[in-house]
Every structure is written in C-alpha cells, then in structure tokens.
C-alpha positions as CSV (number, residue, x, y, z in Angstrom):
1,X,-0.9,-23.2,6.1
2,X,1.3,-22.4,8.9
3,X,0.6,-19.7,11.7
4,X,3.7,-18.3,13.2
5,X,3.0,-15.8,16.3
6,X,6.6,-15.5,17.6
7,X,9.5,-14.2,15.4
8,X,11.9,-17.6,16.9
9,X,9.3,-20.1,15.4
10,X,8.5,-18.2,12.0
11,X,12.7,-17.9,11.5
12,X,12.9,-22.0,12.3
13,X,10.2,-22.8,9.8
14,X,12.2,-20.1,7.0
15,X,15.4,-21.7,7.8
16,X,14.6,-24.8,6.8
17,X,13.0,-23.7,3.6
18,X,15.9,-22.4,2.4
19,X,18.3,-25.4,3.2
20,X,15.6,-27.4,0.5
21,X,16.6,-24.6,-1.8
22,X,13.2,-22.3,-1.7
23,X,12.9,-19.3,-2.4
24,X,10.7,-17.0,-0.1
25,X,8.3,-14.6,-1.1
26,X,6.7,-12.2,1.1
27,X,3.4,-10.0,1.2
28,X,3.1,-7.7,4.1
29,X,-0.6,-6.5,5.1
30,X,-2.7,-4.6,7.7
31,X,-5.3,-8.0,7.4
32,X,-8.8,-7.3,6.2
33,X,-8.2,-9.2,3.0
34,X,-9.7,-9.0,-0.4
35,X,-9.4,-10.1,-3.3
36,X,-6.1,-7.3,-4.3
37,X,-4.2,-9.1,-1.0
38,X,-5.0,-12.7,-2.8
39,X,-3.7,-11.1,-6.3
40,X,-0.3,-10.7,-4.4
41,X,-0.4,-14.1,-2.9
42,X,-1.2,-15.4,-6.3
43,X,1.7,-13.2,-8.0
44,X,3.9,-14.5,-5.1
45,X,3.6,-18.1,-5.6
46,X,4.5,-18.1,-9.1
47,X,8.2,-16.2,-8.1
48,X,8.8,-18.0,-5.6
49,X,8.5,-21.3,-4.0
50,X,7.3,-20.5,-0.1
51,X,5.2,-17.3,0.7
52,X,5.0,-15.5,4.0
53,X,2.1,-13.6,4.5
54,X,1.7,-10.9,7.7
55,X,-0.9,-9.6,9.2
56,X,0.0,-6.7,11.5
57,X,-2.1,-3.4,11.9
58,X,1.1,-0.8,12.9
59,X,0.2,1.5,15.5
60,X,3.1,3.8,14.1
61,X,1.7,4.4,11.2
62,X,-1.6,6.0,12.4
63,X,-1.6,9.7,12.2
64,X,-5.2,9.2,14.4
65,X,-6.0,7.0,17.4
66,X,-9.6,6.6,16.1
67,X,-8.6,5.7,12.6
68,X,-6.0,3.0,14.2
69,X,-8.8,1.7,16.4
70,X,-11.3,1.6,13.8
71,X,-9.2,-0.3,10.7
72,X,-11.2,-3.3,10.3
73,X,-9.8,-6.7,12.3
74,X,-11.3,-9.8,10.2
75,X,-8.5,-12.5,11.1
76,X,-10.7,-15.5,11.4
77,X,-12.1,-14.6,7.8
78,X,-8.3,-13.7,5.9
79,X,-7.5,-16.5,7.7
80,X,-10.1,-18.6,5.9
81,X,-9.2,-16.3,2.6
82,X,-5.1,-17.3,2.7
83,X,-6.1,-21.4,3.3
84,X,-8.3,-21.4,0.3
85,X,-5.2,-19.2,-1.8
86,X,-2.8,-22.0,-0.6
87,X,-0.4,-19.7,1.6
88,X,2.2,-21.4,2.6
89,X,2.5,-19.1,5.8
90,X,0.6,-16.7,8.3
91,X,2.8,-14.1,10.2
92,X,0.9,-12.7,13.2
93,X,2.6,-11.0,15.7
94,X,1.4,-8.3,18.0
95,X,2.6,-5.4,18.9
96,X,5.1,-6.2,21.5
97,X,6.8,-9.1,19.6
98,X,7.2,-6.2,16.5
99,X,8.3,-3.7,19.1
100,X,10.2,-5.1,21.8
101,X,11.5,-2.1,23.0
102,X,8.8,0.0,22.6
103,X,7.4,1.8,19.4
104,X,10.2,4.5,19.4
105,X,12.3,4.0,15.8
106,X,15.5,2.1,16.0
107,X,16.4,4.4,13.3
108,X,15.6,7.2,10.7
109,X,16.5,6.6,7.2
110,X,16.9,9.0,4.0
111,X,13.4,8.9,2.3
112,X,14.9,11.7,-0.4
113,X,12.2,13.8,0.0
114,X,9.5,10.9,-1.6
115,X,7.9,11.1,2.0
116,X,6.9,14.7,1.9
117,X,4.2,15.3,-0.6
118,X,1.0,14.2,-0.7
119,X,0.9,11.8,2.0
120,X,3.6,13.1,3.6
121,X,1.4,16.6,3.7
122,X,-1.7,15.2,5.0
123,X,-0.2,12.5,7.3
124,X,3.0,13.6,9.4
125,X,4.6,10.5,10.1
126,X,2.9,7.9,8.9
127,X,5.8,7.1,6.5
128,X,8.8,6.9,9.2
129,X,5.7,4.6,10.9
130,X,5.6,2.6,7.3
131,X,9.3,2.2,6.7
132,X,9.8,1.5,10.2
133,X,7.8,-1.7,10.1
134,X,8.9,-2.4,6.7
135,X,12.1,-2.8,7.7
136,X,11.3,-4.6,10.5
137,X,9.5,-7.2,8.8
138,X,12.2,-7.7,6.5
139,X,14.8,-8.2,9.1
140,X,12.2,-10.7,10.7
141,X,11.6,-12.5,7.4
142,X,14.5,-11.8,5.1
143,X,12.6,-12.9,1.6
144,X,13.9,-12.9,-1.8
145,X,11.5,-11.0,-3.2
146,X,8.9,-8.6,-2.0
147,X,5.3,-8.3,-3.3
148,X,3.5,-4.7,-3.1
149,X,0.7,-3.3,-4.3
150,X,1.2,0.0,-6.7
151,X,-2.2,1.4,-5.3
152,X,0.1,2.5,-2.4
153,X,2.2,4.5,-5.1
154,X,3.8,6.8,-2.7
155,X,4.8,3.8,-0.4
156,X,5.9,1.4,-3.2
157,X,8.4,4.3,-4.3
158,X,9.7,5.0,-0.6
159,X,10.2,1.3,0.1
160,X,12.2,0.9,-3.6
161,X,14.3,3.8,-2.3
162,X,15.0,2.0,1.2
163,X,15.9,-0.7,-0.4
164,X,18.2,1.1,-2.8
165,X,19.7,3.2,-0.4
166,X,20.5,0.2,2.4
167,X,22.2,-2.1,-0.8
168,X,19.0,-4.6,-0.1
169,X,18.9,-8.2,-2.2
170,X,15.8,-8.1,-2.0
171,X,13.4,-7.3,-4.9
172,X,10.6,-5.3,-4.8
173,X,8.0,-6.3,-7.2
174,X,5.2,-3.7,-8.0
175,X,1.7,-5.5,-8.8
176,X,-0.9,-3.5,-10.5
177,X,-4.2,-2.3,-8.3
178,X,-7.3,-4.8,-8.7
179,X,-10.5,-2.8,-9.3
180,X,-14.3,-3.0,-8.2
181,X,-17.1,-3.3,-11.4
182,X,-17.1,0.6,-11.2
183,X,-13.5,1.2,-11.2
184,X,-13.0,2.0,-7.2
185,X,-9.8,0.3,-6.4
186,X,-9.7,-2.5,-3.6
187,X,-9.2,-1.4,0.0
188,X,-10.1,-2.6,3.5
189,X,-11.2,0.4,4.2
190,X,-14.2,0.1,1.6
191,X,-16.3,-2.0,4.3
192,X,-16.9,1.1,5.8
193,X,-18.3,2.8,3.3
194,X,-22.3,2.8,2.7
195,X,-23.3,0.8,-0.9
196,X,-24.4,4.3,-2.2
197,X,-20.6,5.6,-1.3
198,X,-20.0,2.5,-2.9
199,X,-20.8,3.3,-5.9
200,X,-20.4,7.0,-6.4
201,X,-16.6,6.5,-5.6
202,X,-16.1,4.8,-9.1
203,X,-16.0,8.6,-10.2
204,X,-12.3,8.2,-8.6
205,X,-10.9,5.9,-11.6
206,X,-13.1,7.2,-13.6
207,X,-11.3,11.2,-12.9
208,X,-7.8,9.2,-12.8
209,X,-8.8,8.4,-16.5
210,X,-10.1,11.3,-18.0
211,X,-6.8,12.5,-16.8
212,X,-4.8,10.0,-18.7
213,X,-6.5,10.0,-21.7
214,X,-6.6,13.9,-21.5
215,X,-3.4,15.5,-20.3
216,X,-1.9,16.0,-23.8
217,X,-4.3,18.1,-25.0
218,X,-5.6,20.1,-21.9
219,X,-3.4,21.7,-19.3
220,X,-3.0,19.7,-16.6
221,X,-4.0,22.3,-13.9
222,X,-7.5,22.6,-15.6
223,X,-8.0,18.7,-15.7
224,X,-6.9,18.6,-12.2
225,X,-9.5,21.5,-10.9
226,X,-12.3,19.6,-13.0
227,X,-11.6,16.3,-11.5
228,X,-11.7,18.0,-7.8
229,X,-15.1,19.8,-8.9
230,X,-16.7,16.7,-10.1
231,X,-15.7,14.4,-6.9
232,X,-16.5,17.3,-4.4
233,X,-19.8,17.6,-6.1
234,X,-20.9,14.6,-4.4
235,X,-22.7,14.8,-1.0
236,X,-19.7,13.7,1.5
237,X,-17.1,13.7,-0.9
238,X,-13.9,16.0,-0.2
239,X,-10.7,16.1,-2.2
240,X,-7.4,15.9,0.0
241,X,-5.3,16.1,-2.6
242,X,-5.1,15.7,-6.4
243,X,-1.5,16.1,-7.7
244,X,0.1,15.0,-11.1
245,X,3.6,14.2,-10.0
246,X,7.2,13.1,-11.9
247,X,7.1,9.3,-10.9
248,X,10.3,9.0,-10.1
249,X,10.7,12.2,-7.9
250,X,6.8,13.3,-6.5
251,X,7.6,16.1,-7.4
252,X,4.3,18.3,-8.7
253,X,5.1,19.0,-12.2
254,X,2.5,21.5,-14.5
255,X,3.1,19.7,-18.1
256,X,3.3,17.2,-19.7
257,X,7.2,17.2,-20.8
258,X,8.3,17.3,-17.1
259,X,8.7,14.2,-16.7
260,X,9.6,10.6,-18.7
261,X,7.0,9.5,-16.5
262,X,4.5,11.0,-14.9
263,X,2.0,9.8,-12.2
264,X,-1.6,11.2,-10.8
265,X,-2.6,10.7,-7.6
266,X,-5.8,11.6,-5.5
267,X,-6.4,11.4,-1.7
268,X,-10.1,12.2,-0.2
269,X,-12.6,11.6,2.4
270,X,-15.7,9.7,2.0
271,X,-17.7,11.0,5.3
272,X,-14.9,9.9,7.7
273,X,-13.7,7.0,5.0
274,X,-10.2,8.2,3.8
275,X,-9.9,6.4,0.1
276,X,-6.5,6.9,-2.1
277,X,-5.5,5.9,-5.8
278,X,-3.3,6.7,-8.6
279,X,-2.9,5.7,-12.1
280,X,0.4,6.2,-14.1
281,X,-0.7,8.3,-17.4
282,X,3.1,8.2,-18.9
C-alpha cells in the first residue's frame, strides 16, 4: 500500500493509474477503522481497479471542540487494517495541506434544504463542514466512483445532491450499514462506549425495526413516541431525535402514503457518546 501525505505526490501516483487505463475508487473516512470502513474498501475494489482511501478527521465539521478532540486517532492500527484489505492507497493529509488558506469555505453550495433537519437541527454547520471537505477531497482525488456508507443517511443524500447539482461524473455508490451481533451499527465512536452501553444500544436497530415492520398498521407518531420511551428508559440513554422522513426530500412526513419512500432516522446520546442510524422501511 501506498501512503501519500502531500496532494502533488498522491495526484502523480493517480495519474499514472489512469494512463494504464484504471479506474479509481475512493472511500473517504475520519480513520478509526472497523470492519463497515473495510466493507467499503471491499465493495471498492470490485468497481474499480485502484482504491484511494483517506484518513482525515475535519475540524470543520465539529459542532464541539471537545468532541473534535476526542474522535478516536488509531492510524498505526487502520493502517495495519487497509494492508491486510489490500488498499491500493493511504491518503493522509493534515490539516493545512486540506486547508491551505485557512478553514474558511471557498464556497457555499445549494444543499436544497436536505442539510436542515435532523442533523442539520442538532449540529449547525456540520454539513457546510462535510461538503466542504467532500468536495475538497474530490477535487484532490478526482475518482470514478465514490464509495459511502448509507448509515450516514442524511450525508449520503446531501453529497448525491452536490453531485447532482455541480453536473459531477462521478458516482456515488450507497453501501448498506454493517451491524454488531445485537444489531448496533458500526461506528468509531462505539470504542467509547462501556460493554454494558454496548449492548443496551442494540435496542437502536432493534426500535428502527419494530418501526419497519409496524408502520402500516400503527400511526407512525405513536411508533415513534414508543421507540423514544423505550431507548430513554435506559440509564444514560437520551433521544435527539427520532424522525420518519420522505427519503428523497427529509422532509417529516405523519403516514405512510407520504412518501414512495420513506426513511427513519434516530440521533441520541449514550452518556456523552453521540450514536446515529436509520433504516429505510419503504
């Protein structure tokens, strides 16, 4: 595997790739790996023939200086974890090759409103943060395709509509959310948690379910109040936000007919853990 810290080296390397013909496939991550990173290597490499993998914890994207400076930093372990995956390449820049000029936005761009629920309520910023280094990265890396996960539903549907919207070749490819034994999705942030949150916070997917197999023959508002009771029951636990949302548009909908397809999300702390997931139910 190649380790690239400087954007001149990394383009070199890309350029020559594509004069053999490959195609390049590119996961961006916050580092911390597990095995839901690796599922994206592993869904990268069949689409395409070199994959770029980054490692880059934004500082734009933090609504909180603690939570910034407490997002675990494992590189010499996801180093280990991309060698034994067969990456192709390691991006890892810091901050000031991302951000030349400083961490102000070159530019604003037309989220159509998919940045202001949920997330967008609870975190003020963090998206023009995302899409900021998003499109960065892209400009840096220029793949053919582009490999997300859909656990990050509200991101995965503001970075399709950047990509729409600026006429991008590149394709965005959605790839579903790997899961723990008790349901709790994959996320760096579940090293923080304590084995006993560990566990309780299966009663996430398990919620996200009951709503799915439900939500034609209860009203959606109860099913959503029952799922917040039954997660806030737990010592520690707190809902953020539990929403049931048209796919396509965020927007909140109240049956089941809104929508042709219809998406619940969930946001909530575990003691100071923040944990989100989803699960499309139409």
């Amino acid at each position: 595997m190649y380790i690239f810290k400087h954007i001149a080296d990394l383009q070199a390397h890309l350029a020559n790739k594509r004069q053999l013909g490959n195609t390049i496939g590119f996961v961006p991550t916050m580092g911390a790996l597990h095995a839901g990173h690796l599922s994206l290597i592993a869904a990268a490499q069949l689409a395409t023939d070199c994959v770029v993998c980054s490692i880059f914890v934004n500082p734009t994207q933090f609504n909180e200086a603690s939570d910034f400076d407490k997002y675990p930093r494992t590189i010499n372990v996801d180093c280990g974890l991309l060698i034994e995956q067969h990456c192709d390449v390691l991006f890892l820049p810091d901050v000031a090759e991302i951000y030349p000029n400083g961490k102000t936005p070159y530019q604003t761009y037309d989220l159509g409103g998919l940045d202001l629920p949920m997330e967008g309520k609870q975190r003020p910023g963090h998206f023009a943060g995302m899409i900021q280094v998003v499109s960065r990265l892209l400009d840096i890396v220029q793949p053919n395709q582009l490999f997300m996960g859909q656990k990050d539903f509200q991101q995965l549907a503001i970075v399709r509509r950047y990509l729409e919207t600026t006429a991008s070749p590149i394709k965005l490819v959605g790839c579903a959310t790997l899961r723990e034994e008790n349901g709790l999705a994959m996320s760096s942030r579940n090293v923080r948690l304590s084995p006993e949150q560990r566990q309780q916070a299966g009663i996430i997917h398990t919620v996200l379910q009951h709503i799915k197999q439900q939500y034609e023959q209860q009203p959606i508002a109860q099913l959503v109040q029952q799922g917040i009771e039954q997660i806030n029951a737990l010592p520690n636990f707190a809902v953020e936000y539990f929403e049931v949302c048209d796919a396509r548009t965020l927007q909140k909908i109240t049956n089941c007919t809104d929508a042709p397809e219809i998406v619940a999300c969930i946001a909530l702390k575990v003691g100071d853990v923040r944990l989100i997931d989803n699960v499309l139910i139409k």
